[in-house]
N, C-alpha and C positions, 0 to 999 in steps of 0.2 A: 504493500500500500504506500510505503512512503518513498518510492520509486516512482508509482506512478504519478502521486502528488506532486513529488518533484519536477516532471513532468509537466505535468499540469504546467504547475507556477511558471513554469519559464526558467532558462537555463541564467543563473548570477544572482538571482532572489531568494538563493539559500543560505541563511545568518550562519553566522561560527557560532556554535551553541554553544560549545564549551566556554569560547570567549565571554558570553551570555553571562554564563552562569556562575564564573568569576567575578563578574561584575557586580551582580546584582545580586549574589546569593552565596553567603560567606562561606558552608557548606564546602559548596567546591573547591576553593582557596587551600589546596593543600598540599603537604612537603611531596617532591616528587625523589622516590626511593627507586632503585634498580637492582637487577640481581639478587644478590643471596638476601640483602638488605629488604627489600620489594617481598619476596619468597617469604621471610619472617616475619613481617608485619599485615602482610596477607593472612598467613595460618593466625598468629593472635586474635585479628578479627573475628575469623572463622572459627574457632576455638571458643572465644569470647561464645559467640551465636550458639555453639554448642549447648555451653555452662547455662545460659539463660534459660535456653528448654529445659533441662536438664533437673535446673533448681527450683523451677518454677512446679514443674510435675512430680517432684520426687525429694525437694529436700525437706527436715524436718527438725533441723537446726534452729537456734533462737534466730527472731529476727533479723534484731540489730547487726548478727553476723552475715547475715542475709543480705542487707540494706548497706553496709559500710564495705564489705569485701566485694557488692558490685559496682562502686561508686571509684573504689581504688581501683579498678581496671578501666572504668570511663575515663578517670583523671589519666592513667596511663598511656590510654591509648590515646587520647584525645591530644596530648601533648608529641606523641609521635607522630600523629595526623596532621594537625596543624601548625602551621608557623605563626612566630608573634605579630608580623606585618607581613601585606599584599606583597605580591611579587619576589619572596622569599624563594626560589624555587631552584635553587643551589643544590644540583642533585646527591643523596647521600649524604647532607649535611647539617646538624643540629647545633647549633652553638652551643657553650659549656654552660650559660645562664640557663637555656631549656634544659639541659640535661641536671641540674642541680633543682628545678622546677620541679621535674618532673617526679627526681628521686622524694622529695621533699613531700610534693603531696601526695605520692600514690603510697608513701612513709607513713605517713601522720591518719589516711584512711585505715590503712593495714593497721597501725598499733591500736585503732579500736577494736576492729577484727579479734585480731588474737590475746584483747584483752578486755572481751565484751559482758563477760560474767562480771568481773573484778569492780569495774567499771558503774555496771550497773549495781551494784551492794553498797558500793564508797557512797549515795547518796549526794549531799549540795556539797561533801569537800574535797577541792581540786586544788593541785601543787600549779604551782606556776608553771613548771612544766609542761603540766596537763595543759591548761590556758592557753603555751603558744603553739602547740600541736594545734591545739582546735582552730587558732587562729591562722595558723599553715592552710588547714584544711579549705578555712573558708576564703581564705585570696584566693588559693590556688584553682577551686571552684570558677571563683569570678573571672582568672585572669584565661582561663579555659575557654568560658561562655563570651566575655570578650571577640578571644580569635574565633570563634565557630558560631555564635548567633551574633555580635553584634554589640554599641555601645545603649540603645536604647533603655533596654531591660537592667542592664549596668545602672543606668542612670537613674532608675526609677528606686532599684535595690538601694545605691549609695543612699539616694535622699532617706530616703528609711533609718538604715543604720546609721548617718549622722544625727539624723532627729532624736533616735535611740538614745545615743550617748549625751548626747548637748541637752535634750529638754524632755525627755521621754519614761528613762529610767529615773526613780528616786534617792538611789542611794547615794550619799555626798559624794563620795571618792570615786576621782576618776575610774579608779583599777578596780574598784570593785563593779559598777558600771559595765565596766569590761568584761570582767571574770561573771556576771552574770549572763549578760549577750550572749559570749561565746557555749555557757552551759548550756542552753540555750536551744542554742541555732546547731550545738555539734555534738552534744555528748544525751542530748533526747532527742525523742520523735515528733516535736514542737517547730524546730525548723529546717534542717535539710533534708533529713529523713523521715518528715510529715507524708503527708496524703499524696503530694503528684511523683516523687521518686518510691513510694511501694506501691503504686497504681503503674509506674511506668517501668518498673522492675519487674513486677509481678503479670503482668498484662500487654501494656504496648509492647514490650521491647519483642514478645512472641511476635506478635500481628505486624510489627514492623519487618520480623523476618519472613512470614510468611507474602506479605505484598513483595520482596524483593523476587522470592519464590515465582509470587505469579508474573510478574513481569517478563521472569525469562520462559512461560510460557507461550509470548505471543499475544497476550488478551491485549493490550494498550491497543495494535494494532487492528484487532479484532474488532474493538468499542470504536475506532475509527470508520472501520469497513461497514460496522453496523450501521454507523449514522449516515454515511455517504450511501446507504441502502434507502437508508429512513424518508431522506431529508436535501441530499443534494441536487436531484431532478428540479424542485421547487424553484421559484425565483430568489436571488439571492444565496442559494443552495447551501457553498462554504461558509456562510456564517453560520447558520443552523447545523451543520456538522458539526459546528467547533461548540456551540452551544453542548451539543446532545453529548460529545465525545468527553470533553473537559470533563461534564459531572460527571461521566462513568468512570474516567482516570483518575479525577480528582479525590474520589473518595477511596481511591486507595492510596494514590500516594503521599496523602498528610501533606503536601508545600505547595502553597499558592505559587510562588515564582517557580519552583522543578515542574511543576502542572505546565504553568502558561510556556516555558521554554520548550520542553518536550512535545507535548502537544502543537504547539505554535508553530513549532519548526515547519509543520508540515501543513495549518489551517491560515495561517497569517498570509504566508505568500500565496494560495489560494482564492483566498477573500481579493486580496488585492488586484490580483490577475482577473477576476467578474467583476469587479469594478470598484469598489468600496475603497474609501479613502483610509491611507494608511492608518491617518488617527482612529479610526472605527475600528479599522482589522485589531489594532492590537486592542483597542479597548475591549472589544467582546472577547479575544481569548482571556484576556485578565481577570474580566469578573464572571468569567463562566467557570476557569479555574478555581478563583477564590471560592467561589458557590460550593466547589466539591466537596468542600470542608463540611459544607452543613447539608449534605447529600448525605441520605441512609443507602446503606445500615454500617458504612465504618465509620463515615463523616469524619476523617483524618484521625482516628484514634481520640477524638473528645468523646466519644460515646460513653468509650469507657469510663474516663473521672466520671463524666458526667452523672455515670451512674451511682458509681461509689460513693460523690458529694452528696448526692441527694438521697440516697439511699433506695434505689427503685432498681425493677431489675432493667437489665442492657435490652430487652426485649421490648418493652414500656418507652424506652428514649424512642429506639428508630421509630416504632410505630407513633408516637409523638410528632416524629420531624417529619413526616410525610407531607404533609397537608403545606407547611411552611416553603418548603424545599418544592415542592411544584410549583408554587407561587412566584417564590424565586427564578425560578427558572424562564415560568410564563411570562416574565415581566420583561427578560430581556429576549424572549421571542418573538416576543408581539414587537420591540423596538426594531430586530432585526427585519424582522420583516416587513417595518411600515418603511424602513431606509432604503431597503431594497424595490419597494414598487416606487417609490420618491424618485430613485434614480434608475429607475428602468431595468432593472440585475434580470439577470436570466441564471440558468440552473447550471451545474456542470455536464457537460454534454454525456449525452448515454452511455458512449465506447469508452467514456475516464471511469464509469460507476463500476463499483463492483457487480461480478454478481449473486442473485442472492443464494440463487439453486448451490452454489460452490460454498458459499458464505454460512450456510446454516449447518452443511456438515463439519464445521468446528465448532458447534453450539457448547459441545461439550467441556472446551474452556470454561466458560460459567459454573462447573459441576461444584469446583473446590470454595466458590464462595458462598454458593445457593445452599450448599452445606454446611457451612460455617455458620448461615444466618438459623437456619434450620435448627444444627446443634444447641445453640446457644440459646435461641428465644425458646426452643420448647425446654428448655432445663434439662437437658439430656446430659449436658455433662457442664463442668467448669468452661470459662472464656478459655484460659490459655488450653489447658487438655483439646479442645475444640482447634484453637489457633493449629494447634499442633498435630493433628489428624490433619487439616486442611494442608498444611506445609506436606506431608506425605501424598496426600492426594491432588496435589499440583504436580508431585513428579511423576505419578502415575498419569495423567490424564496429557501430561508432555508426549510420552511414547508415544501418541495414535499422531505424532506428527513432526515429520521426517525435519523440516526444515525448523522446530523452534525446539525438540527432542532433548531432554536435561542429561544431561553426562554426568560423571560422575568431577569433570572438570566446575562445569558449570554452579553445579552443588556448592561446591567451595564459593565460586564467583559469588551466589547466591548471599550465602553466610558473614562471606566477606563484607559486603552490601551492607546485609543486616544489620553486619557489627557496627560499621563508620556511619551509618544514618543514626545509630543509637546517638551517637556521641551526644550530640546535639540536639537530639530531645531529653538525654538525662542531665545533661547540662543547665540546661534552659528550666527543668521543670526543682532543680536545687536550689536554684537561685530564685525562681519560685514559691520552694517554699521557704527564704531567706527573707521572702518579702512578708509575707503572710504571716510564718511566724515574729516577725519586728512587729508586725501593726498591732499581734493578738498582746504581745508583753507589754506594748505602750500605751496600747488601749487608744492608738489613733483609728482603729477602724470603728470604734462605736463617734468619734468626735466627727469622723467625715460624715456619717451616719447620722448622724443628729445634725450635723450645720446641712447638708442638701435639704431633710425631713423638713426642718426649722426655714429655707427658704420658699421650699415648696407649699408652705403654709397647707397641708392638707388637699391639697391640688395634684393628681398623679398625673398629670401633663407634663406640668414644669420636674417632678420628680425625673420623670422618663426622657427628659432633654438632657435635664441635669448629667444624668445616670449616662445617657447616649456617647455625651463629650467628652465623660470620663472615659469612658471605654476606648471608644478612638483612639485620644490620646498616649494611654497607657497600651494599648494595644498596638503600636505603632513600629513594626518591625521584632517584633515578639514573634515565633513560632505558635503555631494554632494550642499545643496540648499544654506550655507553659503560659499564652495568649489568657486561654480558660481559667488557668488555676489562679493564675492573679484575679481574673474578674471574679469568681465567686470567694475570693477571699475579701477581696476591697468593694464591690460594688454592690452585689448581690444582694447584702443584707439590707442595702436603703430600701430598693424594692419589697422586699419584705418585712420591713418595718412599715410601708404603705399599704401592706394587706395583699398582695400580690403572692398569689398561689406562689410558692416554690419552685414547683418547675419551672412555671412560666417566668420567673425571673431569673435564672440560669440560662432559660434558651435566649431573652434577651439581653444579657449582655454577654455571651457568647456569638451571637448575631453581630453584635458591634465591635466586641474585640477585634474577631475575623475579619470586618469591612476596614478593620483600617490598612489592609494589604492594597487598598483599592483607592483610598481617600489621602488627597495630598494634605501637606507636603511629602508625606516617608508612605507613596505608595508602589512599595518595593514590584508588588506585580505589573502593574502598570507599565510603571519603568522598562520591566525585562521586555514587555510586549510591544511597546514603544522600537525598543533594540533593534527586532526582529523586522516591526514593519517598518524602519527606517522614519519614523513619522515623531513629533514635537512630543517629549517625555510629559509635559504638563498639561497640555491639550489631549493626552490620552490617558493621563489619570481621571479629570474632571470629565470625559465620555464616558470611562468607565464607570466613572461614581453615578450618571444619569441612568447608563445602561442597568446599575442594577437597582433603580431607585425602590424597586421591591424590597430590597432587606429594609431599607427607611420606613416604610408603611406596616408590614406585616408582622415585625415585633411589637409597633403599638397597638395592633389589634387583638394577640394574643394575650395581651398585657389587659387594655378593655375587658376584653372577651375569652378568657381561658378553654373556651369551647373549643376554637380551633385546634388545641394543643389536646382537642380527649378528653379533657379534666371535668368533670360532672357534668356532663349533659347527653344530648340523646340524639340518633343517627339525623333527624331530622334537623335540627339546630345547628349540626355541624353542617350537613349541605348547603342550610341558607347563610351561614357565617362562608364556606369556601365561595360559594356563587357572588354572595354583595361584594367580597375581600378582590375576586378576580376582577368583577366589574372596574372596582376601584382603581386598580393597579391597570387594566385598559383603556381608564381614562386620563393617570398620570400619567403613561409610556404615553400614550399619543399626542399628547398637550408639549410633555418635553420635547417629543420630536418633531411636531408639529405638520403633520401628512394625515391624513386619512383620508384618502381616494383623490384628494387634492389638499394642497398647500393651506392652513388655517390663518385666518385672520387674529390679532392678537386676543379677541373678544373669547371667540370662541375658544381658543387655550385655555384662555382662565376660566371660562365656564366648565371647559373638564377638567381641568387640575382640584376645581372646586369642589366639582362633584366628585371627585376621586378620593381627595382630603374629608368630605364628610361621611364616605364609607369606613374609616377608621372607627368611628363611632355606632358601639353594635345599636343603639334605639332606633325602635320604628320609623320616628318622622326624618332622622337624619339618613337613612338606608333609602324610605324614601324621595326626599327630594336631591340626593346624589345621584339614584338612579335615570331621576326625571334630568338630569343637570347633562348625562352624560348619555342619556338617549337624546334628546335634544340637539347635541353638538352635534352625534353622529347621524342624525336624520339632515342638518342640517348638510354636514360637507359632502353624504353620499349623492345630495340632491342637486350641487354645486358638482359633482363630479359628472352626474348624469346629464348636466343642462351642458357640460362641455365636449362631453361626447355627443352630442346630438347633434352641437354645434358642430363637429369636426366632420361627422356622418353625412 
């Protein structure tokens, strides 16, 4: 497929991806090894991949040994993977500052390791010793997630732990201040080794090996060929691929920018070559990728916290996010396709489509995930036990195909994969809970808590702006599974301190975390898809953010209205809550894009933007005069399009 795509697009309109994804995505930035050097930090990954399965199905050891002896192979390996700055790519070479980093933190993890009973009996009294071990641990942490996710999350963590020290803790002395922090955040399960690293020990890090699994199955390519079945005959056709394709990728691979690159490589130059202007091409890969994240049933591995934070089974989430996640998606189809008749797009021609009679005899690709969801919702067995069946039956389900067939080479590839994508979600999710635990001992999450409460005067409007901003914000070049664990540490609770069902405040600001991949200034996917289409990085943030103006609307409804999300109510309620919700969101796509059979006057925009905005509101009279707002436009432009046809006739 991505031959023929290539094809398609035209011979020079294929990005350097890897360049891509250097750029915009720290991930990739890493030391380049060779030979025997390459050969042994391969097998460690691979190894690493191993222990994970391994520990998660079968060990039976205290925790804490659990949780600090996998933390000491992230920091390990994570400093053999990455280099301290861009462009470090001196092959076979680590300077003696990393190598005394690395010794130091993967040190100071291990001596809790092997000294985890001891440890835990000593109670509140630590030597100094103890204090700068802890204090090793936790730079070392930071200066990790640094190179591999980024200064952002850095930056949100430090404000924390200064506030900590300077105005947060009580006790006089500096040092003590200190030596309490550090107990803290390194010698309990209060801050590093809280809820998102034994949620991502014990759960992602499987499912993250198992998507490297399926990948070298062929499926990416496969959800390609499926859309371009679906969807690219239609006018405008490569958008709607890239729409359809992204969420089926996206929700396995957990990263908005790796979505939009990989994918992109092969929808972007596509889009462009039927016409659509480069800022569009990349803006729909962007936020169709980002969308992935909140696509069931793995929605980038949030599913899982999400379940664990709220206490519901993983079964209960996806089935939740259905109704959102088509909304989502609807909102940038319906844009794609008013752009495409606006500028006349035609489909891709018949001889580029696959076909399908060939295309469904690899249906069986699907087997290892259909199974997974299978296992897992009907309680048949644990997540990881599950993940880990599915990883076995992705190699099985390889053999019935010659060209994407798992070797025993590939295995390793696979593993490998698994291991170095961990990095930087265990990373990410430490310093996560570095954040979360500083807010809970400072007792600033109930102060932010009470000052939004306190401004929103009892008002869940201005809460849910409030709340929106924050997320953004804080969500701003954060990965999707560490994205979450901030939001429901620091946000979630305003919501529910507003009467806002629980779940329903989870899904919305996990909704807004994830949009800030999309929303400038730091809209990392955006950017990578910009890259690709060669088109203005900040003209294709702000397309994107229109294109997906669904996530804007559809969290405040669920938020109104918890029906949408399932939560106490009845089949009928839900249909007339999805019907008014879609109306709504096809009267803001169309107003923002401004087409509906012909070009809108400003009037009529704002009549459906109107009507669209008073669909957020689940009461009768505002359902009804939205509705009336937003049949009205469109009786109006289809009659303006007919009087121009008739004219042309």
């Amino acid at each position: 497929m991505k031959e023929k795509a290539a094809g398609y697009a035209g011979n020079g309109s294929a990005a350097d991806v890897d360049a891509i994804m250097k750029q915009y995505d720290r991930e990739s930035n890493t030391r380049i090894w060779t030979g025997r050097y390459r050969t042994a930090i391969r097998w460690i990954l691979a190894v690493f991949s191993l222990w994970c399965i391994w520990v998660t199905l079968f060990a039976t050891f205290l925790e804490e040994i659990r949780l600090t002896s996998f933390m000491a192979l992230i920091i390990l390996m994570g400093f053999l993977t990455y280099p301290a700055k861009r462009g470090a790519n001196r092959p076979n070479y680590m300077p003696w500052y990393d190598v005394v980093i690395t010794v130091l933190g993967t040190g100071s993890y291990l001596y809790f390791t092997f000294n985890a009973e001891a440890i835990i009996q000593q109670g509140t009294r630590f030597t100094p010793v103890q204090i700068v071990i802890g204090v090793i641990a936790v730079l070392s942490l930071m200066e990790l997630t640094r190179r591999c996710v980024g200064l952002p999350i850095l930056i949100v963590a430090g404000f924390f732990l200064v506030y900590a020290l300077a105005y947060g803790l009580t006790n006089p002395e500096f040092y003590g201040r200190v030596r309490y922090l550090v107990r803290n955040l390194f010698y309990t399960k209060e801050g590093i080794f809280s809820t998102p690293v034994n949620v991502c020990s014990k759960y992602i890090i499987v499912f993250i090996i198992f998507g490297a699994f399926l990948e070298r199955t062929g499926i990416s390519n496969f959800f390609i060929d499926l859309a371009n079945c679906a969807a690219g005959r239609f006018s405008g056709g490569p958008a709607k691929v890239s729409v359809i394709s992204s969420a089926l990728c996206g929700m396995v691979s957990g990263s908005s920018v790796g979505n939009t690159v990989t994918t992109g490589s092969v929808t972007i130059p596509m889009m462009k070559k039927t016409g659509y202007k480069p800022e569009f091409a990349g803006a729909v890969e962007a936020a169709s990728s980002t969308g992935g994240q909140i696509m069931p049933p793995i929605m980038g591995a949030a599913a899982f916290l999400m379940a664990d934070f709220v206490g519901v089974p993983y079964s209960s989430i996806i089935m939740r996010a259905i109704l959102p996640a088509i909304l989502y998606f609807g909102g940038i189809f319906i844009s794609v396709h008013l752009e495409a008749k606006k500028l006349g797009l035609s489909g891709i021609p018949k001889d580029q489509l696959p076909v399908f009679r060939t295309l469904v005899r690899k249906i069986y690709l699907l087997l290892p995930l259909v199974m997974l969801v299978v296992w897992v919702s009907g309680n048949f067995m644990t997540m990881q036990k599950a993940a880990s069946y599915a990883i076995v039956l992705s190699v099985v389900v390889s053999l019935f195909d010659r060209d994407n067939r798992i070797s025993f080479t590939k295995i390793v590839d696979a593993l490998e994969a698994g291991g170095r994508s961990s990095i930087t979600v265990a990373a990410a999710c430490g310093v996560a809970g570095i954040i979360s635990g500083t807010i809970t001992m400072t007792g600033l999450a109930n102060e932010l808590v009470n000052a939004i409460v306190s401004l929103a005067d009892g008002r869940l409007i201005i809460a849910l702006v409030l709340t929106m901003l924050t997320c953004i914000v804080l969500g701003m070049g954060v990965p999707t599974t560490a994205n979450y664990c901030i939001m429901a540490a620091t946000t979630a609770p305003i919501l529910i301190r507003m009467n806002v069902p629980v779940l329903a405040a989870h899904f919305f600001v996990f909704y807004f975390g994830i949009v800030a991949d999309i929303t400038p200034p730091v809209a990392l996917a955006a950017y990578a898809g910009s890259a690709i289409a060669k088109s203005n990085p900040m003209k294709t943030a702000f397309t994107a953010t229109k294109l997906a103006i669904a996530v804007f609307i559809v969290p405040y409804v669920f938020c109104f209205n918890p029906a949408m999300l399932l939560i106490d109510t009845t089949p009928a309620t839900v249909v007339q809550i999805f019907i008014t919700s879609f109306i709504g969101i096809f009267g803001v796509s169309a107003a923002l894009e401004g087409y509906l059979g012909a070009h809108m006057n400003p009037v009529i925009r704002v009549i459906m933007a109107a009507g669209g905005i008073l669909l957020i509101d689940p009461s009768l009279i505002t359902d009804i005069v939205g509705i009336l707002f937003i049949g009205a436009g469109t009786a109006w432009q289809y009659l303006i399009a007919a009087g121009r046809q008739g004219q042309t006739a």
